[in-house]
VOPAGU-2260 file (C-alpha; in pm, 1 decimal, decimal comma):
REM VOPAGU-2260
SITE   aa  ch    i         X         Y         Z
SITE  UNK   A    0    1469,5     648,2   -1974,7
SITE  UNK   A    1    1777,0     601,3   -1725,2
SITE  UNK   A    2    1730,9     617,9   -1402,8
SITE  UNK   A    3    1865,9     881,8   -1158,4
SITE  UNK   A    4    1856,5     985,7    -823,9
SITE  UNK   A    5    1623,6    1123,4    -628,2
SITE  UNK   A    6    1678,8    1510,2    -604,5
SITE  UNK   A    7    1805,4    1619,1    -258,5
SITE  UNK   A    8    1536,3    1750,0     -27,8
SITE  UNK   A    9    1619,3    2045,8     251,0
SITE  UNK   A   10    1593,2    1887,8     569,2
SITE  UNK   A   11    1632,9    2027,7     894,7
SITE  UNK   A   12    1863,2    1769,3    1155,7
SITE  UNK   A   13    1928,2    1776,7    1492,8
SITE  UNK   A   14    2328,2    1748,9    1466,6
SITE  UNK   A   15    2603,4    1750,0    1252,3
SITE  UNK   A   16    2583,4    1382,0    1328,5
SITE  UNK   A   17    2267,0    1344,5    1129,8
SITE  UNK   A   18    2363,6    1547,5     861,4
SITE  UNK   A   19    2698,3    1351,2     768,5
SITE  UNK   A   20    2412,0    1051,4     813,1
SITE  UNK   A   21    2224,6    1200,6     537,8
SITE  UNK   A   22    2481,9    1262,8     341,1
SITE  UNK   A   23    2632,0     948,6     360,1
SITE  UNK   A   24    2285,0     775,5     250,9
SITE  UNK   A   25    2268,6    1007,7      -4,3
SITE  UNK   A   26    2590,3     888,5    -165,9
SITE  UNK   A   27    2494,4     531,5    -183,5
SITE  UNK   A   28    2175,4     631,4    -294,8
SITE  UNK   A   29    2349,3     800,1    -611,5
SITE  UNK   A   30    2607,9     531,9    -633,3
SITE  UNK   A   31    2454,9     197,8    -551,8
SITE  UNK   A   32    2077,2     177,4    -538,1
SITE  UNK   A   33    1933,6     460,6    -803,5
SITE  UNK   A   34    2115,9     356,3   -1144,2
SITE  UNK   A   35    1950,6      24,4   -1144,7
SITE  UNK   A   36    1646,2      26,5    -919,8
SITE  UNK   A   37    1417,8      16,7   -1259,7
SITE  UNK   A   38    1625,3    -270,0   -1397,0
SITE  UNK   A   39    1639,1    -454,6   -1070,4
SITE  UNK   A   40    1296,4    -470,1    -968,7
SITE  UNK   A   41    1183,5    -553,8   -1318,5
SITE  UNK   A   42    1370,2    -841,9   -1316,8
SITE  UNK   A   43    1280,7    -898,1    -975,9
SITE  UNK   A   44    1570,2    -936,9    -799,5
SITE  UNK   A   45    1644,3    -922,4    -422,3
SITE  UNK   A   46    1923,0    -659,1    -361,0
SITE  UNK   A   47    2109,4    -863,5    -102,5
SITE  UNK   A   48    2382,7    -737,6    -130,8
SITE  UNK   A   49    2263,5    -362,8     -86,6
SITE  UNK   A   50    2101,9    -517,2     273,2
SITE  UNK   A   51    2506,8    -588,2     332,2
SITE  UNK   A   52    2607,6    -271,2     223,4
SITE  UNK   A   53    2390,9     -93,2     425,4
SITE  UNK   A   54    2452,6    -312,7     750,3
SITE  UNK   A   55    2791,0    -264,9     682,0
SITE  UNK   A   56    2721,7     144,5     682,8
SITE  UNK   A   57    2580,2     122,1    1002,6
SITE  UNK   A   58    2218,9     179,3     836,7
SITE  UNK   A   59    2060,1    -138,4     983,6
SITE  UNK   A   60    2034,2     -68,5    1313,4
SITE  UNK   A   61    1998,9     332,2    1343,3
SITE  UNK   A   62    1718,0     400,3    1597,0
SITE  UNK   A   63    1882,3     138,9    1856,7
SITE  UNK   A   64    2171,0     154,2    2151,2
SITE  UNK   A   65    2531,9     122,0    2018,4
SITE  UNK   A   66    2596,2     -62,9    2289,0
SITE  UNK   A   67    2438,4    -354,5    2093,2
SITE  UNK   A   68    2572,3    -217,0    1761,4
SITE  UNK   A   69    2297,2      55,5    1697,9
SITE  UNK   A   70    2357,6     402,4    1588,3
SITE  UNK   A   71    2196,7     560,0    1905,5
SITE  UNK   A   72    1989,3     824,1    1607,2
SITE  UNK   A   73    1652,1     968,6    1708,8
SITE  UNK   A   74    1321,5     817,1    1488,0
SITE  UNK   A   75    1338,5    1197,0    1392,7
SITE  UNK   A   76    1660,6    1114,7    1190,3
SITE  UNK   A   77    1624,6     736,6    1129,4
SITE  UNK   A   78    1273,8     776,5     959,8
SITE  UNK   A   79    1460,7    1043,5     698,3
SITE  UNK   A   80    1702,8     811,7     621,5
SITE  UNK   A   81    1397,9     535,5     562,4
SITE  UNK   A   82    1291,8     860,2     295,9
SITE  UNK   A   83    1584,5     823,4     131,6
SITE  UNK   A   84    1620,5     535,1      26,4
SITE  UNK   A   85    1259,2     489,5     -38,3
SITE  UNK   A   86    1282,4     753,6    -302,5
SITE  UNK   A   87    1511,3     513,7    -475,1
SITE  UNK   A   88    1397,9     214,8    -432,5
SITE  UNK   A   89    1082,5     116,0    -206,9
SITE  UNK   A   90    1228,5    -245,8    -204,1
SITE  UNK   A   91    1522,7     -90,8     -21,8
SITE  UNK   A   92    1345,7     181,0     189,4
SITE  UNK   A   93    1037,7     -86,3     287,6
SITE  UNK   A   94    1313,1    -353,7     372,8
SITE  UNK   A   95    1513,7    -126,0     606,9
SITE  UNK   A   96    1204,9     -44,6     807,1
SITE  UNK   A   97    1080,5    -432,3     804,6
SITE  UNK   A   98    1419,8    -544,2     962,0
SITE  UNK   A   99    1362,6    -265,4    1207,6
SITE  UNK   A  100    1050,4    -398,4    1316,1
SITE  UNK   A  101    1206,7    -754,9    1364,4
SITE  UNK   A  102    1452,4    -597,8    1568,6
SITE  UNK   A  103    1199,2    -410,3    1801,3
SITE  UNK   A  104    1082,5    -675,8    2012,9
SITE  UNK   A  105    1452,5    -849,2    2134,2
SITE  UNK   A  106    1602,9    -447,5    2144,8
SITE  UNK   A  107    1284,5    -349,8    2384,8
SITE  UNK   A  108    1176,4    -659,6    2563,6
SITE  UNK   A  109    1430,5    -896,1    2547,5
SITE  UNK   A  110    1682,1    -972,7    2824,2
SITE  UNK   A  111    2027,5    -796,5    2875,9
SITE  UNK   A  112    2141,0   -1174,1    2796,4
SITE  UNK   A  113    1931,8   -1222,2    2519,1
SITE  UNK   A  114    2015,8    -877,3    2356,9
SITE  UNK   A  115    2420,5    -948,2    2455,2
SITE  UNK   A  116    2383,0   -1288,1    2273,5
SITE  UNK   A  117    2174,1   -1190,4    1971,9
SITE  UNK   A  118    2102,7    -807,3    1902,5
SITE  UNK   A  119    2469,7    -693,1    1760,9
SITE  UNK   A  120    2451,6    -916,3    1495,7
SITE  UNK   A  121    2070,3    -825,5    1456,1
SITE  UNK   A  122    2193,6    -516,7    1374,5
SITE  UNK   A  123    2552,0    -489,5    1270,8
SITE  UNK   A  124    2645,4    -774,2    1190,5
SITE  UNK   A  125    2510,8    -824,1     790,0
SITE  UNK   A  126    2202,6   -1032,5     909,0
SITE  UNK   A  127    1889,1    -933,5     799,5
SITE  UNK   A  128    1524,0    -986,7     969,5
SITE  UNK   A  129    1139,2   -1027,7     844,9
SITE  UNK   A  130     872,1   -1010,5    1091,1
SITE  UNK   A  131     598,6   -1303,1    1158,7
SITE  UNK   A  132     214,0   -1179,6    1254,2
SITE  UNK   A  133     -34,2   -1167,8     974,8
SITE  UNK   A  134    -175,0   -1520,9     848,9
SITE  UNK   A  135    -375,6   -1719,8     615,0
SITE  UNK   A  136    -702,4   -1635,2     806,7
SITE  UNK   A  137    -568,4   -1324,6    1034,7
SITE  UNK   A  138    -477,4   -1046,9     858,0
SITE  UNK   A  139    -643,8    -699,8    1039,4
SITE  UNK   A  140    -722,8    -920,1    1309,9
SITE  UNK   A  141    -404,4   -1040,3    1466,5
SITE  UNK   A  142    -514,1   -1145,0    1777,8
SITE  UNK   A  143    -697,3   -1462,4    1607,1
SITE  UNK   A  144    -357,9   -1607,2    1480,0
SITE  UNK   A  145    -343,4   -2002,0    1507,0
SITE  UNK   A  146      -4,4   -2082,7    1413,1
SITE  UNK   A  147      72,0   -2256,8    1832,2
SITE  UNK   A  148     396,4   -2261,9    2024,8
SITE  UNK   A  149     358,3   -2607,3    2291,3
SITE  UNK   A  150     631,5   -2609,0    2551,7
SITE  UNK   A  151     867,4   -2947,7    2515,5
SITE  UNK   A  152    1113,5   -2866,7    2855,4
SITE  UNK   A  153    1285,4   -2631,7    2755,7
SITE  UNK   A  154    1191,7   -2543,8    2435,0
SITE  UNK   A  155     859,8   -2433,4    2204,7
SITE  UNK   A  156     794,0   -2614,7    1944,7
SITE  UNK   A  157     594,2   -2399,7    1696,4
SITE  UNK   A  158     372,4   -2509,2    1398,1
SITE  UNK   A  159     151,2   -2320,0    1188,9
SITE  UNK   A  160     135,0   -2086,4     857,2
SITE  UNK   A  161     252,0   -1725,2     830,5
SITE  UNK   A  162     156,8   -1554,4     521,9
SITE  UNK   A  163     261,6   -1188,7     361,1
SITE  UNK   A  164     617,1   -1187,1     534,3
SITE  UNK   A  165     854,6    -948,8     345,4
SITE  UNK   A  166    1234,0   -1137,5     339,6
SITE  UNK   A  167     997,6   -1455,9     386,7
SITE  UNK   A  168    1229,8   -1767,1     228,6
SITE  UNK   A  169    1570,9   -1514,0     218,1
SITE  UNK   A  170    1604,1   -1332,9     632,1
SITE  UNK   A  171    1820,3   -1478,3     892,0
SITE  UNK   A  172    1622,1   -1448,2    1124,8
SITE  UNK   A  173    1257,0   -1407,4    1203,1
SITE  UNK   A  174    1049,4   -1242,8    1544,8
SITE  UNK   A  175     726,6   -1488,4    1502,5
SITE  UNK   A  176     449,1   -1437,2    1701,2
SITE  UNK   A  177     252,7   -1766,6    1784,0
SITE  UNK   A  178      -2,0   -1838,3    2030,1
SITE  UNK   A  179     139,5   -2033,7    2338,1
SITE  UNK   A  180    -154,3   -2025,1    2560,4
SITE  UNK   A  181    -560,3   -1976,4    2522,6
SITE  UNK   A  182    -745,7   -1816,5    2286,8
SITE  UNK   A  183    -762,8   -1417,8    2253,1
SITE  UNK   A  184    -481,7   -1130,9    2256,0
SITE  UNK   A  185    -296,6   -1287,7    2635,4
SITE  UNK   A  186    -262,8   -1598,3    2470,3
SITE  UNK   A  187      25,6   -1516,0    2232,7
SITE  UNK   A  188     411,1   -1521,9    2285,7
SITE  UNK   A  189     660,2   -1380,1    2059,1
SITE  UNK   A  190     975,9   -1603,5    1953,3
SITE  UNK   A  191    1328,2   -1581,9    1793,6
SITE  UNK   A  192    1386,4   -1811,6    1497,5
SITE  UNK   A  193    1675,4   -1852,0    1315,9
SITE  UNK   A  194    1595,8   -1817,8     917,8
SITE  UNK   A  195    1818,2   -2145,0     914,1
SITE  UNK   A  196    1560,2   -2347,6    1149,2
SITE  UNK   A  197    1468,0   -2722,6    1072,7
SITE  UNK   A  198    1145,2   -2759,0     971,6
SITE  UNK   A  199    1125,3   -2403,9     854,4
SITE  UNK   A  200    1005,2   -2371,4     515,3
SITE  UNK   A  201     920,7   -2057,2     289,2
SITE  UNK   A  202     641,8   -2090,0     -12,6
SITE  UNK   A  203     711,6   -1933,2    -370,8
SITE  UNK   A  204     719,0   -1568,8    -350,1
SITE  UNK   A  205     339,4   -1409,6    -431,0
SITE  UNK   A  206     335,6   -1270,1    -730,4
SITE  UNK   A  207     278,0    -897,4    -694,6
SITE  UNK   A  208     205,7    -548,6    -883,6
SITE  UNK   A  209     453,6    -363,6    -754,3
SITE  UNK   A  210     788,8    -417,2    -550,8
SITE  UNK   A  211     895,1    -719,2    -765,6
SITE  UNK   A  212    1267,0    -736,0    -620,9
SITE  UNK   A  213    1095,0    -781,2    -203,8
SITE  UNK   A  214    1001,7   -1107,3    -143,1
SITE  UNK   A  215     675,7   -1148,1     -26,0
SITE  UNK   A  216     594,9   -1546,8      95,8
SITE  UNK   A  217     436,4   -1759,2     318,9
SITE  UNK   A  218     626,4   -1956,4     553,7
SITE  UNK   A  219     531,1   -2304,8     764,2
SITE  UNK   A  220     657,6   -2413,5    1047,1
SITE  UNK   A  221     631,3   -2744,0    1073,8
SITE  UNK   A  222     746,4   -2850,6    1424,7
SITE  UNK   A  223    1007,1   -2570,9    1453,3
SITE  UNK   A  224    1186,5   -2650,7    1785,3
SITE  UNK   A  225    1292,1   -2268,0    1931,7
SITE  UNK   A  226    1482,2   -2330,8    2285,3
SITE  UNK   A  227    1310,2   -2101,1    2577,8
SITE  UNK   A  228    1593,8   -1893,8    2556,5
SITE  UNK   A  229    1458,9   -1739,3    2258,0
SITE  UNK   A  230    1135,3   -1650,4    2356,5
SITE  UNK   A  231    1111,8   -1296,7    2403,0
SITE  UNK   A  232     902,1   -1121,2    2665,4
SITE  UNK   A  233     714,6   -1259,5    2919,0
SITE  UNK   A  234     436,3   -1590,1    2798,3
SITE  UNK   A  235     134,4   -1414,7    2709,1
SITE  UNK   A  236     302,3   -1104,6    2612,2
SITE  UNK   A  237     355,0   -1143,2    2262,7
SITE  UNK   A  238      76,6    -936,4    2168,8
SITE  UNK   A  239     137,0    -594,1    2358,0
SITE  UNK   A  240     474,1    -660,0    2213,0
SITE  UNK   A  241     327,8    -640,7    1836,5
SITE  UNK   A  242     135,9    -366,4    1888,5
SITE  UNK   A  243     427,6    -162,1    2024,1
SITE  UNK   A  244     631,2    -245,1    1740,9
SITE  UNK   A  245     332,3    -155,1    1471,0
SITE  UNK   A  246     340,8     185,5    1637,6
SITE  UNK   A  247     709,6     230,6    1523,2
SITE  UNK   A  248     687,7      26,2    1169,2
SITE  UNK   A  249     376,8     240,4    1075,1
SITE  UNK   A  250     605,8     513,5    1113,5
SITE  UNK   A  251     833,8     384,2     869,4
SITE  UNK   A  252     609,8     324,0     632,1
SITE  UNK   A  253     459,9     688,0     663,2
SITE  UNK   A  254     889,2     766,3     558,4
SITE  UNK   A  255     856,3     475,1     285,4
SITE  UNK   A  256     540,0     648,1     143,1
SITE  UNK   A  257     661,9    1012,4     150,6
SITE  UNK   A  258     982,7     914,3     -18,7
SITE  UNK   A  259     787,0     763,9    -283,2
SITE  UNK   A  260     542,3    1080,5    -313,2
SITE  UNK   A  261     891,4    1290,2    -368,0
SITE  UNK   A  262    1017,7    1074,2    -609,5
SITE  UNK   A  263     660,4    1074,5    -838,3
SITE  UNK   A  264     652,4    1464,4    -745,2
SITE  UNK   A  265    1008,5    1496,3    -875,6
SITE  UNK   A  266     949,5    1338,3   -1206,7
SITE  UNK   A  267     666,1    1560,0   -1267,1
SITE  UNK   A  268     871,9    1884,7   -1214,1
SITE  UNK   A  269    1135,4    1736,1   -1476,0
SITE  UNK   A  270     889,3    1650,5   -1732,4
SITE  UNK   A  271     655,8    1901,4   -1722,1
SITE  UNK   A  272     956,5    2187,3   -1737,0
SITE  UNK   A  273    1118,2    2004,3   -2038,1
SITE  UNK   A  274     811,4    1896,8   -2212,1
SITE  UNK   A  275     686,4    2197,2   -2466,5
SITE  UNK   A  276     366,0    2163,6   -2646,7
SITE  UNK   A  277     196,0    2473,1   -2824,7
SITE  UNK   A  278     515,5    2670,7   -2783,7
SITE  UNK   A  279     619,7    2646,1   -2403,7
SITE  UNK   A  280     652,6    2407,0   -2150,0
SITE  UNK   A  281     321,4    2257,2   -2016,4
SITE  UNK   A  282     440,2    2317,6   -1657,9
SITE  UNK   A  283     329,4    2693,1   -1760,5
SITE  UNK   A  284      -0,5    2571,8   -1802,4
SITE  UNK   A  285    -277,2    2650,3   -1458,3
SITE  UNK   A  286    -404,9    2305,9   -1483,1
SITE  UNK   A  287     -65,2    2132,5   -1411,2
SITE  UNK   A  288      66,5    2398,0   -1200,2
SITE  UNK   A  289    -204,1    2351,2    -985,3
SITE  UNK   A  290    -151,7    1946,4    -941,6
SITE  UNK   A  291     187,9    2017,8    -894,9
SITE  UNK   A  292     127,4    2274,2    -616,8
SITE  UNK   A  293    -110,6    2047,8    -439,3
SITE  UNK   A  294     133,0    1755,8    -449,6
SITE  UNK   A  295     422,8    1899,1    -361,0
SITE  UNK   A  296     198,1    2026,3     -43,3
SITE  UNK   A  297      65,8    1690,5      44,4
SITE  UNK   A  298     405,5    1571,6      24,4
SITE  UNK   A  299     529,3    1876,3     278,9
SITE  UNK   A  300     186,9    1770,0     474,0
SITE  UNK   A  301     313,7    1435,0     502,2
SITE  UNK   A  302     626,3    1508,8     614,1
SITE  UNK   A  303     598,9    1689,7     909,0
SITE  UNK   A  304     291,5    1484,9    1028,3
SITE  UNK   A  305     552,1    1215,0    1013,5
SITE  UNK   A  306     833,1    1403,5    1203,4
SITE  UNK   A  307     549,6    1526,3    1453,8
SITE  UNK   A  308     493,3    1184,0    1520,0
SITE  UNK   A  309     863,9    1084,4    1552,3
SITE  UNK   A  310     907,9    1359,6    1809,1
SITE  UNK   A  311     671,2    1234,4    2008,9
SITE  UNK   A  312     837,8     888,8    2000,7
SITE  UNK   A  313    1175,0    1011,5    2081,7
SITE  UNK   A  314    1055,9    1230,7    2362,5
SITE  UNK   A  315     911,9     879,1    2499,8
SITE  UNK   A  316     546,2    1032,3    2485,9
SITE  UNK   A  317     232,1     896,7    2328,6
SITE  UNK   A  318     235,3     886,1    2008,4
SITE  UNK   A  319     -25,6     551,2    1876,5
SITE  UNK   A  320    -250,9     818,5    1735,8
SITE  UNK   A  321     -29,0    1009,1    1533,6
SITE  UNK   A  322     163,0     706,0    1414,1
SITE  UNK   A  323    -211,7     545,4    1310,4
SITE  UNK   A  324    -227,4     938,9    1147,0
SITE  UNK   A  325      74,4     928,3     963,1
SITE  UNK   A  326      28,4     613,7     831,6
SITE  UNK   A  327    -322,0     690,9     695,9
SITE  UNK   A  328    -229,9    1013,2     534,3
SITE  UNK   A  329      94,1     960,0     411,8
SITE  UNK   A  330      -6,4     668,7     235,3
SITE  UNK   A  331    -322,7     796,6      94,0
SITE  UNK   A  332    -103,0    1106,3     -46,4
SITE  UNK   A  333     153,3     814,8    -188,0
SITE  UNK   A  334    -103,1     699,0    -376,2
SITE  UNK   A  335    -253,4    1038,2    -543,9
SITE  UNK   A  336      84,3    1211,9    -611,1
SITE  UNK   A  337     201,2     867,9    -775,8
SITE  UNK   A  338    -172,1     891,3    -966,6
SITE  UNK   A  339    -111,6    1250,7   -1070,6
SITE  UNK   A  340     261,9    1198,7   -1189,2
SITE  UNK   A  341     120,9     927,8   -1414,9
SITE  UNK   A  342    -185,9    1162,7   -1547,3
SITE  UNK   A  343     121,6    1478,2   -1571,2
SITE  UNK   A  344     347,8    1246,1   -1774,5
SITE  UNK   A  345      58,9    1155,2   -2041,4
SITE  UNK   A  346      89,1     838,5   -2255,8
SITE  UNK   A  347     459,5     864,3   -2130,7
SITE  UNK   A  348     351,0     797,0   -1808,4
SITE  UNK   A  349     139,8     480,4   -1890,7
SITE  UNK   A  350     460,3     332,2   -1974,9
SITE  UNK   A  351     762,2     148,6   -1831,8
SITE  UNK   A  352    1029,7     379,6   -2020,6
SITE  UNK   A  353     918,9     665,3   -1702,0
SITE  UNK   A  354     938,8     584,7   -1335,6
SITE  UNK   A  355     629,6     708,4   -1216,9
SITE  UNK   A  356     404,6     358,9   -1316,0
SITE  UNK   A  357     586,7     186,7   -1099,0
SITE  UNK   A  358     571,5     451,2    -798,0
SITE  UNK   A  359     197,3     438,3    -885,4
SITE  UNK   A  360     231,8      51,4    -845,6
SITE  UNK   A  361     435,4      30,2    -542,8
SITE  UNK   A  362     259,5     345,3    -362,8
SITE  UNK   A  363     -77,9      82,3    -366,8
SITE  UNK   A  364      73,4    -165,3    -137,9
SITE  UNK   A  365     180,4     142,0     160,6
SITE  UNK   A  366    -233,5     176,5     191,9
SITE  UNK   A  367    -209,0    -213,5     262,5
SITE  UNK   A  368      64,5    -292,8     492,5
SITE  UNK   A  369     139,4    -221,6     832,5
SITE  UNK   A  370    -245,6    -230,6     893,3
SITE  UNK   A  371    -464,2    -107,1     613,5
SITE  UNK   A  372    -578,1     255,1     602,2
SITE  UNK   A  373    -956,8     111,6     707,8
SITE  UNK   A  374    -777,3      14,5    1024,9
SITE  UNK   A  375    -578,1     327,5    1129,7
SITE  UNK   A  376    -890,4     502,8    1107,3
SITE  UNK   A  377   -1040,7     271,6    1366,3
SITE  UNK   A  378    -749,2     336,8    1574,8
SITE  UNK   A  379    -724,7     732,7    1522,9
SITE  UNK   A  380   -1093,3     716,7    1629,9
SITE  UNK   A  381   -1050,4     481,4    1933,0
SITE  UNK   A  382    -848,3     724,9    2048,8
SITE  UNK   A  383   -1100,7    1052,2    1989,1
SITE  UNK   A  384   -1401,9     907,7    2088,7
SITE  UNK   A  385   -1305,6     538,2    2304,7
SITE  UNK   A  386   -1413,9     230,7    2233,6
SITE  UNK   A  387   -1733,6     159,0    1986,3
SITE  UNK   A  388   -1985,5      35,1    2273,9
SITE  UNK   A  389   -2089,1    -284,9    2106,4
């Protein structure tokens, strides 16, 4: 079955500005990403050349200044363009929002020298970024990283092992957190390292169910010199620096995962209105109209928990416990409306010739990354009820 674009949702924007956004990422959606996502991620191929495309759009770089080459756009707007594009192809969507997240930490802690030096082409400028936390043995728990950063004058030089980086082996550049000082959360910094580093090396990709086209790979550092200059923060800060950034990237994965809850929820609509069996199309039967009416309002849910959250963020409010929210149900509801498009579809849906087994496929990883859904509901209960006492 050929693939198509994802059907336009209504959205309400801010400003004209964000509309002509919109539509703009709505036309390279049509032209350039949806006629061969299928193809593309079957073979597994890394759309590099859409990551140009899109820096070259101004897409990279939405939610920061333009005075460093950003597009100055609210999360409100940025996190429906992430939607998008996510509808198309998660590979795409998932990838925008990653590079995001490796731009957080130089765009909100670095210094005006640091940002003047580096951030434009961060953004603009056709590179494209992966982010460095989770390890071998520290996955949920981040704060137990090993990979060390030892001071040389003035440089770090860091060694160590980070594993289930998305661009790992293919980003210019990567935001590495390594631990610099003693053990626990104050003993970690956060770095700059070019993707071009010597003694930077990236593992063969993992071999995954879904989103063969990102990726995925460990990478070892094996005496990567970094001068001080790119260290970003204060020493000891790298942490508090993470966890702001995880705030924002669950976020985008709460877009990633609504976008692909559309696209499942789309396919359903178009096959069960065209498919007829004992004399009309199934869609009239109560059974499926009922999935489809409680997917399509999970999918609404989602949204606006999402754009809640966002609102928050751009209003420079609290907003850990909604992100941790949004995350956790826009994921979950990723996951069922991709489970139900399969079950709508039938047999058909079993099979690679429909889209939806590979929405089902890629909607599994949303409940993964970013902090699994086990750990935003530690966090959205940290926040109702404090710390466990223990």
């Amino acid at each position: 079955m050929p693939d198509r674009a994802p059907q336009p949702v209504d959205r309400t924007l801010p400003t004209e500005e964000a509309r002509d956004l919109i539509a703009l990422v709505r036309e390279i959606v049509q032209r350039e990403i949806a006629p061969r996502a299928a193809e593309e991620e079957e073979a597994g191929r890394f759309p590099r050349e859409l990551f140009s495309l899109l820096s070259e759009s101004g897409l990279l770089g939405l939610p920061y200044d333009s005075e460093y080459g950003g597009g100055d756009q609210p999360y409100e707007v940025y996190l429906q363009v992430l939607e998008e594009l996510a509808a198309a192809r998660l590979t795409v969507g998932l990838g925008v929002s990653v590079h995001s997240l490796a731009c957080h930490a130089l765009a909100n802690y670095g210094t005006k020298e640091q940002r003047g030096e580096y951030l434009a082409a961060m953004l603009g400028g056709g590179l494209l970024g992966a982010y460095c936390l989770s390890e071998p043995s520290s996955g949920s728990d981040a704060a137990s990283l090993r990979t060390k950063a030892e001071r040389d004058g003035d440089d770090w030089v860091i060694t160590g092992t980070k594993a289930w980086i998305t661009h790992g082996g293919v980003a210019d550049f990567y935001t590495v957190l390594a631990r610099s000082g003693g053990e626990g959360a104050r003993g970690i910094s956060a770095f700059l390292v070019p993707g071009d580093a010597e003694g930077l090396s990236a593992a063969a990709p993992e071999k995954k169910m879904g989103m063969k086209g990102s990726p995925t790979a460990q990478l070892h550092f094996d005496g990567v010199r970094v001068p001080d200059a790119r260290r970003v923060g204060d020493e000891g800060q790298g942490f508090a620096i993470a966890l702001s950034a995880l705030d924002s990237g669950r976020l985008g994965i709460a877009a990633c995962a609504i976008g692909v809850a559309q696209a499942a929820l789309d396919e359903s609509l178009d096959y069960a209105t065209g498919r007829r069996q004992f004399g009309r199309p199934i869609a009239d039967f109560q059974g499926l109209r009922f999935m489809l009416a409680d997917m399509a309002t999970k999918v609404e849910a989602g949204r606006a928990l999402y754009l809640a959250a966002a609102r928050l963020r751009d209003r420079g409010l609290p907003f850990s416990k909604e992100a941790a929210m949004a995350k956790l149900f826009c994921t979950d509801t990723a996951m069922q409306v991709a489970t139900d498009a399969v079950q709508i579809l039938g047999g058909y849906g079993y099979t690679a010739d429909f889209p939806v087994e590979r929405l089902m496929r890629e909607a599994k990883v949303l409940q993964i990354v970013e902090g699994t859904n086990q750990i935003q509901r530690m966090v959205i209960a940290r926040h109702l009820a404090g710390p466990e006492s223990r």
